[in-house]
C-alpha positions in Angstrom: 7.4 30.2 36.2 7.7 30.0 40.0 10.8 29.2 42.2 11.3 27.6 45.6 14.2 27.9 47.0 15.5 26.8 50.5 15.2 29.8 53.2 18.8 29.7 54.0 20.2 32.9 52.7 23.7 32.5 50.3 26.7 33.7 52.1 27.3 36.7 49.4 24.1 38.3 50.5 24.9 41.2 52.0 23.4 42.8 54.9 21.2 46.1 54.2 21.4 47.8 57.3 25.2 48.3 59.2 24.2 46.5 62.3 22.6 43.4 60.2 24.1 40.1 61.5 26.9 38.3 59.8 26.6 36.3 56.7 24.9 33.0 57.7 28.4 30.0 57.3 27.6 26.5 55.8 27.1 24.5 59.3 29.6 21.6 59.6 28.4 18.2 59.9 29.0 17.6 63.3 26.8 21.2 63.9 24.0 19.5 61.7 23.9 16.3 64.0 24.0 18.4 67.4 21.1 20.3 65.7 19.6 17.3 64.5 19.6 15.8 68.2 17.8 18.7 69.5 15.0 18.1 67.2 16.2 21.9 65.5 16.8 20.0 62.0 14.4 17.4 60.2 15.6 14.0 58.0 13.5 16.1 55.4 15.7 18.8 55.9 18.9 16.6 55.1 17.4 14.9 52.4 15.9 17.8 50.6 16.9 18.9 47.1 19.0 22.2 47.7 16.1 24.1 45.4 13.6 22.8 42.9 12.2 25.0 39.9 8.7 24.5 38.3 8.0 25.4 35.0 5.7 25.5 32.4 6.2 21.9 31.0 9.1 20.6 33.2 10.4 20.5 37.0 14.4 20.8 37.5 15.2 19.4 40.8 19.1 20.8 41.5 20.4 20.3 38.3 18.4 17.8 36.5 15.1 18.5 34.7 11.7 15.7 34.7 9.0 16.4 32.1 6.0 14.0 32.3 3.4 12.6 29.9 0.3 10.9 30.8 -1.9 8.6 28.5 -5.2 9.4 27.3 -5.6 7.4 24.7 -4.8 3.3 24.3 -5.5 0.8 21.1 -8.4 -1.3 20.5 -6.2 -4.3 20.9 -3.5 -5.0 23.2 -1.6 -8.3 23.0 0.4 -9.5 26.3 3.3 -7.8 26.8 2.5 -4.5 24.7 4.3 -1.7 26.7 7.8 -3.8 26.0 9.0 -1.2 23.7 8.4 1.7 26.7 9.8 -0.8 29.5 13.0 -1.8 27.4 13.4 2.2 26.5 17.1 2.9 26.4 16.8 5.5 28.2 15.6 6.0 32.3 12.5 6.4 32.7 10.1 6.6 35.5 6.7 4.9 34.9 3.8 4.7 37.2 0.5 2.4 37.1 -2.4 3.6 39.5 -5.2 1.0 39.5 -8.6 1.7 40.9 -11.3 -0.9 41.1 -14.7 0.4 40.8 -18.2 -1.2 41.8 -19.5 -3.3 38.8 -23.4 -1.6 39.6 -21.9 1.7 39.1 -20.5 0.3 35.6 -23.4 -1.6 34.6 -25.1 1.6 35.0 -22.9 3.6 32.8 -22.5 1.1 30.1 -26.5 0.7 29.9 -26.5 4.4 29.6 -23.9 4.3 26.5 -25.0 1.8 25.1 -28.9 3.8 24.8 -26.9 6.5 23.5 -25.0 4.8 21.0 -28.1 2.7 20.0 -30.1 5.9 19.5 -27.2 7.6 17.6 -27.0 4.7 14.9 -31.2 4.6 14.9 -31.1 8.2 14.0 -28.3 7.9 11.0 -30.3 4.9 9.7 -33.8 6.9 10.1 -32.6 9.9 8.5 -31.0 7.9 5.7 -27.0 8.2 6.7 -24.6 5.5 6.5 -23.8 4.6 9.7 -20.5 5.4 11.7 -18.5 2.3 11.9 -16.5 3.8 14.9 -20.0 3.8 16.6 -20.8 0.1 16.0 -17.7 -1.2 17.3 -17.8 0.8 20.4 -21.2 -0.6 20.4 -20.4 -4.1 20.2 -17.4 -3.3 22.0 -19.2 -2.4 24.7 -22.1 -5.3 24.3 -19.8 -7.8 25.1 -18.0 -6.0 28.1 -21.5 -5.6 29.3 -22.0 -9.6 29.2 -19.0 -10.1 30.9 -19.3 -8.1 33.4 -22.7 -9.1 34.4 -20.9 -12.9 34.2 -18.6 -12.4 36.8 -16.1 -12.9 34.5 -14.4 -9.4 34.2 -13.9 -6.6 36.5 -14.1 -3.5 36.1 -11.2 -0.6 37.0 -9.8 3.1 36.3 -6.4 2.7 35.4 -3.6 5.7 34.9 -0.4 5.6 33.4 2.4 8.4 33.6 6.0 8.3 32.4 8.7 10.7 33.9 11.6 11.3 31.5 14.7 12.4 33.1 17.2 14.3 31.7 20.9 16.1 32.5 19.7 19.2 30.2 16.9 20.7 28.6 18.1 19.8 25.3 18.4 16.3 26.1 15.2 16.4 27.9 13.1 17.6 24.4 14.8 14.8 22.3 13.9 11.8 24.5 10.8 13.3 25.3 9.3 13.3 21.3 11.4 10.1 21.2 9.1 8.4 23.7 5.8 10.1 22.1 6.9 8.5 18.9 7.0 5.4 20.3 4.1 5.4 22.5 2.6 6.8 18.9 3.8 3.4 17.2 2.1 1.5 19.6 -1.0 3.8 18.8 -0.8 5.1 22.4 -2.0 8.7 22.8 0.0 10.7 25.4 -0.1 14.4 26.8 2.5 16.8 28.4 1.8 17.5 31.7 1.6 21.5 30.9 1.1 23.6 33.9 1.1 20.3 36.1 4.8 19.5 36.0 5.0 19.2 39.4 1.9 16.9 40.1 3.3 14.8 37.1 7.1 14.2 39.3 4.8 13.7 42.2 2.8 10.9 40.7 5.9 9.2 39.5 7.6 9.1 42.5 7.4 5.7 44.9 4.3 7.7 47.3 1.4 6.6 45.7 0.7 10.1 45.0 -1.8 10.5 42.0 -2.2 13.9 41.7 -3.4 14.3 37.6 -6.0 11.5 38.1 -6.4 11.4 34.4 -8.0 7.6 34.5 -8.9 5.0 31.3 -12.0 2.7 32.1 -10.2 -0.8 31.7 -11.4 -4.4 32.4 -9.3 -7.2 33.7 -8.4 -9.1 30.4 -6.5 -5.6 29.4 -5.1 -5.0 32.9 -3.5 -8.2 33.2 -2.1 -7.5 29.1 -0.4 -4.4 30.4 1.2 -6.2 33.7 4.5 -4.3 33.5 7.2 -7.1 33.7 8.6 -8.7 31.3 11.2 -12.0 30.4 14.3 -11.4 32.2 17.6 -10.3 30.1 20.1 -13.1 30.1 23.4 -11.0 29.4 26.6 -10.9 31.3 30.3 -9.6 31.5 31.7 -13.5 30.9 31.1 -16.6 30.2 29.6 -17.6 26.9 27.2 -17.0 24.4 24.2 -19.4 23.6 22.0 -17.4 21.2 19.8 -14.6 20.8 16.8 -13.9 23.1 13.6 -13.2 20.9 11.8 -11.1 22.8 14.4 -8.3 22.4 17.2 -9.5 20.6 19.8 -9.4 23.2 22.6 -11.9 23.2 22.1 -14.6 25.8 25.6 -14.5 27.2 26.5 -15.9 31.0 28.8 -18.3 32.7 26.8 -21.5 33.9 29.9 -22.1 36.2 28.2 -18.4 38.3 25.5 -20.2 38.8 24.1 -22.5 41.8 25.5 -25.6 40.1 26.7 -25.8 36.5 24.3 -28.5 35.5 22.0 -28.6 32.4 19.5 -30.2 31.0 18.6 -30.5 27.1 15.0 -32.3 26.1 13.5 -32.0 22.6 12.4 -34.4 20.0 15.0 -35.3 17.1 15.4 -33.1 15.0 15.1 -30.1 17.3 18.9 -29.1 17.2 20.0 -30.6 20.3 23.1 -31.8 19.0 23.6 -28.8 17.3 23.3 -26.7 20.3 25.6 -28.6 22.4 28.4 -28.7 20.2 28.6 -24.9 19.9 28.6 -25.1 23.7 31.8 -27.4 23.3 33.3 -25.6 21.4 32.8 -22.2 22.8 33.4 -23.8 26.6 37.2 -25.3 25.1 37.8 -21.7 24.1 37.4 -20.0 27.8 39.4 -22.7 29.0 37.0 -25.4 30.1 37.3 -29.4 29.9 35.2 -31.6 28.2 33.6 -35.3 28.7 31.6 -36.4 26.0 29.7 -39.8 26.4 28.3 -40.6 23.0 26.1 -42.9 22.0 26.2 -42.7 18.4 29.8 -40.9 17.6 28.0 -38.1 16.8 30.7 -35.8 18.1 33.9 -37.6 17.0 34.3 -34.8 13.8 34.3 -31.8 16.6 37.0 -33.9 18.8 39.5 -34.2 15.5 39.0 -30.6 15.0 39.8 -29.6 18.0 42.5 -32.0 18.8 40.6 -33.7 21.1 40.9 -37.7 21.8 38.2 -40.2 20.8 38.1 -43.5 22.7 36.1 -46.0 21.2 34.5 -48.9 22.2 34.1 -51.8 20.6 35.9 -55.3 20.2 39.0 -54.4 18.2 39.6 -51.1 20.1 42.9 -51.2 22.4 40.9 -48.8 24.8 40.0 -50.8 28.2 38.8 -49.5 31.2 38.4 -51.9 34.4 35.4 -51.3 36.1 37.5 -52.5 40.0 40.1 -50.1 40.0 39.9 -47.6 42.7 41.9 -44.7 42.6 45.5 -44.8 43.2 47.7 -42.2 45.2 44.8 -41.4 47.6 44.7 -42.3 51.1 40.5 -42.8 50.7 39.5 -45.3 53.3 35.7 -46.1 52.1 37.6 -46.2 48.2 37.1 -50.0 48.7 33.4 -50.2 50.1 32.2 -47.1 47.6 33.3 -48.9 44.8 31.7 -52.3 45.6 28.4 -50.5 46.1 28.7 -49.0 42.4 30.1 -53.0 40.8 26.4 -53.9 43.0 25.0 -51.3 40.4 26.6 -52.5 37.3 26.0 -55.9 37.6 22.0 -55.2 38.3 22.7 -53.7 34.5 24.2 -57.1 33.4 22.4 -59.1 34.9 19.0 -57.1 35.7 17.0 -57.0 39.1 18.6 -59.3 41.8 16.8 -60.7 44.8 17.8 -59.9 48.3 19.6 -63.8 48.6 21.2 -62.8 45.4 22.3 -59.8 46.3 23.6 -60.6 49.7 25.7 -63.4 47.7 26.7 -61.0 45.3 27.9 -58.7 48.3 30.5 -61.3 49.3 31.4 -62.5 46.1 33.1 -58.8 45.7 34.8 -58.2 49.0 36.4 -62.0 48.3 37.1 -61.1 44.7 39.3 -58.2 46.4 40.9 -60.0 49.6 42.1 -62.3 46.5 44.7 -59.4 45.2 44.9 -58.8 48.4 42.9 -55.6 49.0 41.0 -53.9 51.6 39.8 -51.5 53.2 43.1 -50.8 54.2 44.0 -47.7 51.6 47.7 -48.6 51.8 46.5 -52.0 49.7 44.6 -50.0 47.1 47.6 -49.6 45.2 48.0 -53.4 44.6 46.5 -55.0 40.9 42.7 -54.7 41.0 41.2 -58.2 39.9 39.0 -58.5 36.7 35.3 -59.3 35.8 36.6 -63.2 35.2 38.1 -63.1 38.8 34.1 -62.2 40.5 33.1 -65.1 37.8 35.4 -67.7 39.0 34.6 -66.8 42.7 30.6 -67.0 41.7 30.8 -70.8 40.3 33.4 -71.5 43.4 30.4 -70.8 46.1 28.0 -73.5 46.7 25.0 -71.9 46.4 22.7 -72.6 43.3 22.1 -68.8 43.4 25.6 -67.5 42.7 26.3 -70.3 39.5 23.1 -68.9 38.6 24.3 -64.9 38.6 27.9 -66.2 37.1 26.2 -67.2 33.9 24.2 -64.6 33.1 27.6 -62.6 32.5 29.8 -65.3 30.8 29.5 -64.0 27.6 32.0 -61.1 29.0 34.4 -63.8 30.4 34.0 -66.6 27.3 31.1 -65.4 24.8 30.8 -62.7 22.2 31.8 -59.9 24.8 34.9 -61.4 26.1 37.6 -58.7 26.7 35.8 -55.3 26.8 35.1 -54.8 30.3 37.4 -57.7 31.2 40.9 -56.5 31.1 43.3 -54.1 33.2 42.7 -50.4 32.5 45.4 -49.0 30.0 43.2 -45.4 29.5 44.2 -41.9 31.4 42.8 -38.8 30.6 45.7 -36.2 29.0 43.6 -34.2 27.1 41.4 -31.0 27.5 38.3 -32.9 25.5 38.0 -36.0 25.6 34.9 -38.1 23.7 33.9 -41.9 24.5 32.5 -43.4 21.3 29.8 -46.3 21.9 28.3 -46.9 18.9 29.8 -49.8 17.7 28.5 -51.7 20.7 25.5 -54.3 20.6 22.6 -52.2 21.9 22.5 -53.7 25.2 26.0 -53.3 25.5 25.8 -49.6 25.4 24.3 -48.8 29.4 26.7 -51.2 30.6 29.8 -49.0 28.8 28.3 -46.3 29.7 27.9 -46.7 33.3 31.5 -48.5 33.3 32.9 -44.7 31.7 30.9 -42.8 34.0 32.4 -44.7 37.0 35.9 -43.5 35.7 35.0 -40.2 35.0 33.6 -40.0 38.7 36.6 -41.0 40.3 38.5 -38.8 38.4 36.4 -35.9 38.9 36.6 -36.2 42.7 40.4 -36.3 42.8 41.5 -33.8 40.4 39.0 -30.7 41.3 38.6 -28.5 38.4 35.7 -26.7 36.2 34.4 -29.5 33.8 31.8 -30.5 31.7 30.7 -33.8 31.4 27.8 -34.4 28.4 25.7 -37.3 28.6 23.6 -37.9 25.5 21.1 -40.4 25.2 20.6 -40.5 29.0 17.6 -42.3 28.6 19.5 -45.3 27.8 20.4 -44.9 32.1 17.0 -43.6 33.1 14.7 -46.2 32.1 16.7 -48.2 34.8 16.2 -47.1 38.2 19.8 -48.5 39.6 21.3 -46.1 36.5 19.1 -43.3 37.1 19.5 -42.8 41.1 23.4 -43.1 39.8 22.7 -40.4 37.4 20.9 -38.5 40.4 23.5 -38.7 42.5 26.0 -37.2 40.0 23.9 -34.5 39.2 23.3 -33.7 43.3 27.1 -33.7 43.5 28.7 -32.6 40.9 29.1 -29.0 42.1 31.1 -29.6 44.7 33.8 -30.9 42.6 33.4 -27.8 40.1 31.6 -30.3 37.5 28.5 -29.3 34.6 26.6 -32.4 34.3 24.9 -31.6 31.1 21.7 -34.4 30.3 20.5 -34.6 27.0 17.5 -36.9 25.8 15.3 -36.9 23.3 13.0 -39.5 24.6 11.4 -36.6 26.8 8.3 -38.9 27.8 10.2 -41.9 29.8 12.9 -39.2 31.2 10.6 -37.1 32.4 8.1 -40.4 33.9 10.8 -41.4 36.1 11.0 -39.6 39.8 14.9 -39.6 39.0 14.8 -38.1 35.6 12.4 -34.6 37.3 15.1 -34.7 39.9 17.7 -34.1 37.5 16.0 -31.4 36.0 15.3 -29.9 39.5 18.8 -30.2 40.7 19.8 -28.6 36.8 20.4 -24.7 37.4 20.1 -24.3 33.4 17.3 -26.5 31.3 16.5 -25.6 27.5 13.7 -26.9 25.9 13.5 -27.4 22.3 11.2 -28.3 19.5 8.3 -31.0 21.8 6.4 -33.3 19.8 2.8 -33.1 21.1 2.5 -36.1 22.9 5.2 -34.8 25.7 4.5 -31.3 25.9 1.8 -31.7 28.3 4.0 -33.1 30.9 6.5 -30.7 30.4 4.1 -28.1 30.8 3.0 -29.5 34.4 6.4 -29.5 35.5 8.0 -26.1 34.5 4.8 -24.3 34.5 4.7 -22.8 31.0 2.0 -20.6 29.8 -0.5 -21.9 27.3 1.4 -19.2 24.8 4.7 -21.0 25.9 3.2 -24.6 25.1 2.2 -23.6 21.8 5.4 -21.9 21.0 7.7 -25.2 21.8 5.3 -27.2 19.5 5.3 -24.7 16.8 9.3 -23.5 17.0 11.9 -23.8 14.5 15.3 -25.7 14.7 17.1 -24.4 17.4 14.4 -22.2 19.0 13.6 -23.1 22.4 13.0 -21.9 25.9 16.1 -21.3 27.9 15.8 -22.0 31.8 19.1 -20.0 33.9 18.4 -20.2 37.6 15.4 -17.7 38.1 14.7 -15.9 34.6 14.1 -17.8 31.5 14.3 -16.7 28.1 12.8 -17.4 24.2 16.2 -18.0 22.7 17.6 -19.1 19.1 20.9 -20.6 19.1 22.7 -19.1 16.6 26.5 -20.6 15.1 29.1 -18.3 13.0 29.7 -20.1 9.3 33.5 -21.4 10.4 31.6 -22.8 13.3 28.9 -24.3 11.8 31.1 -25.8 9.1 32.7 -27.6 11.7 29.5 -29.0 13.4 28.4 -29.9 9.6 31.5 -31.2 8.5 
């Protein structure tokens, strides 16, 4: 055992001699900077442990003691990711990775000579009548095919080292974690040494100084190398917000507050049957317990038993609901002077839906059909007029057929049926709706199918204007947004909701299962890039190369969305993504079932 020890004498020590000097005094800290200043005292100096012992099979630097191990041996077969188990060691550890490239000559040289050894080795046992060692042929076809490669271009060659520091507070401590990590480098049938007699050069090596001082090297190639890159899929687990599932790769709970992140929007894509629906009515139901409101637009009443449950209010449309909402109001009590002209520009949107594309003569006429429609209630862009009675869809009609133009009798046809026909009074009567509830679910599927985009854009509308008056953390769920994408008036609205939702402490969360047209439309990749969180669920294989394009996903991470399970997907939060499975507790999923 040897001890180094800093050169300053301890203030006991006692002189041997009567006239030896004082004891030497601890040096205050404004000494140390004068000193410092005059170039007497180093940053090393300051820095410096106050002693550090070496012995046989550990260091102790002050009062803390580092054994190291260094790997001699590795499997036959690594798969990527292999050294999780030693990354995600629950205990500190300090690992180190020197990589050497060598000349592929040098190793072509080597190899041939191996290879004439091992050749000659089995030619013997054959000649002299032994049965051959089958460790020998594999490391001889093992190292056929490396020599193939090799000479290919296609792998390099390199010496690689590997050392792991284990820390510890005592020595005690230090032997348990230290045969706790040889286990488990044993259970990945890694062989590893103690550093005996080189515990110093093993610290060294594990510090961040690129310092390899036990060179104790493994020939690898680059297929290997790249298996044991040392990173792996990011943790998703935090002190709030609230949980989603269970992360495969190591069984943590995925756990964080989407309201933390850069916006709060989310996107869900996955073919039916995939547990979409599943998944985001356990995030209802766990967001209404931390205190968040919900919007639900739903196309198919899917989550009308969830709102009774929890008390929540289910507006339906259809012709014998008293629900109406009046696509002119503009919001009252808010001195908003481009209410008027905003609102005109999103009626311009809904009647493209009605009445699909409009030329530029149509949509000029269309342009002052509306502002007349208002100066007729006798609103403008005055706000103090806002709060007067907004007109109807029957009041633009009757101004259409009043203009002379062919074009506008034209445009007031194509929506009579919501004035006279089969759709009269849906979208044609004063709004007698306001939101009082803390989740809040708009049933559509009791309209004709091309009904639905037309409620649905009308809903969205309200929601909007609400949103931006009354800001508070929200989550608005649109399923079925395909039924707005495949329209490129709908989807730029849907765009625009998405881009400013956070400012108004909104989650837009988008959920479709025709992945294919959402994800062919510009619009529909911007939402997903302007979505801090996207999950991806069970693809069919017809979509899964497009997907694949656009959030880069490993060949490994391809096959795993076309081979998952229900409810196992790939969970996008800002930079890290994780394998996840969305789990539910029985009372919960007996209410999702139920």
């Amino acid at each position: 055992m040897s001890l180094f020890k800093s050169k300053q004498k301890k203030p006991e020590e006692k002189a041997a001699q009567t006239h030896a000097p004082a004891p030497i005094q601890p040096i205050k800290t404004d000494k140390i900077a004068e000193r410092f200043a005059l170039g007497m005292t180093s940053v090393g100096d300051i820095v410096a442990p106050s002693y550090v012992e070496v012995d046989f099979s550990h260091i102790m630097v002050d009062k803390h003691y580092y054994t190291t191990l260094f790997v001699v041996g590795y499997p036959r077969y690594v798969g990527p990711n292999w050294l999780n188990p030693l990354i995600t060691f629950d205990h500190p550890l300090y690992i180190s990775m020197y990589i050497y490239p060598t000349q592929s000559k040098i190793v072509l040289e080597d190899l041939k000579r191996k290879i004439g050894e091992m050749e000659a080795t089995i030619e013997g046992e054959v000649r002299s009548g032994k049965v051959v060692d089958p460790t020998v042929q594999v490391a001889l076809d093992d190292a056929l095919s490396l020599q193939a490669e090799i000479a290919k271009g296609a792998e390099r060659f390199f010496q690689f080292g590997l050392y792991i520091t284990i820390p510890a507070d005592t020595k005690e401590e230090l032997e348990t974690k230290t045969k706790e990590v040889s286990s488990m480098l044993s259970s990945l049938l890694v062989i590893s040494k103690r550093a005996v007699l080189e515990a110093e050069e093993g610290f060294k090596s594990t510090l961040p100084l690129f310092m390899d001082q036990l060179a104790v090297w493994r020939n690898m190639d680059t297929t290997s190398l790249a298996m044991t890159f040392p990173f792996i899929t990011s943790s998703l687990s935090e002190d709030k917000g609230i949980l989603y599932g269970v992360n495969q790769s190591d069984t943590s709970l995925v756990i964080f507050d989407r309201f933390g992140l850069e916006n709060a929007n989310m996107v869900v894509l996955g073919k039916s049957g995939g547990g979409k629906s599943f998944l985001v009515k356990l995030d209802v139901m766990r967001q209404l317990m931390v205190g968040i409101e919900v919007i639900i637009v739903d196309p198919e009443n899917e989550y009308q038993n969830v709102c009774s449950k929890f008390g929540g209010e289910f507006v339906q449309y259809a012709l014998s609901s008293p629900v109406r909402i009046n696509p002119f109001d503009l919001p009252i009590g808010v001195a908003e002077e481009d209410a008027l002209a905003n609102n005109v520009l999103s009626l311009h949107t809904l009647m493209k839906i009605i009445m699909g594309e409009l030329t530029p003569e149509e949509d000029a006429l269309l342009d002052k059909a509306l502002i007349v429609t208002y100066q007729q209630k006798g609103i403008t862009q005055d706000p103090l007029t806002h709060n007067n009675e907004p007109p109807l869809l029957e009041d633009l009609y009757k101004v259409l057929i009043g203009m002379e133009e062919p074009a506008s009798q034209s445009m007031a046809f194509k929506f009579e049926k919501f004035i006279k026909g089969s759709a009269s009074g849906i979208f044609n009567s004063q709004s007698n709706f306001h939101f009082k509830n803390k989740l809040t679910v708009f049933g559509i599927r009791d309209l004709e199918e091309n009904l639905r985009p037309v409620a649905m854009y009308i809903t969205l509308n309200y929601i909007w204007t609400k949103v931006r008056h009354e800001n508070k953390q929200r989550e608005l769920i649109i399923d079925e947004a395909w039924y707005l994408i495949k329209q490129k008036d709908t989807a730029e609205y849907i765009f625009n909701f998405a881009k400013r939702a956070r400012k108004y402490g909104l989650g837009l969360t988008t959920i479709t299962q025709d992945v294919e047209d959402f994800l062919a439309t510009n619009e529909g990749k911007a939402i997903i890039t302007n979505s801090s969180m996207q999950l991806l669920l069970k693809q069919s294989p017809v979509a899964i190369d497009k997907i694949a394009e656009i959030f880069y996903l490993t060949s490994g991470e391809k096959h795993y969305l076309l081979s998952s399970g229900v409810g196992e997907g790939l969970l996008f939060a800002g930079p890290s993504h994780v394998a996840i499975q969305v789990l539910a507790a029985p009372h919960e999923k007996e209410i999702i079932d139920g």
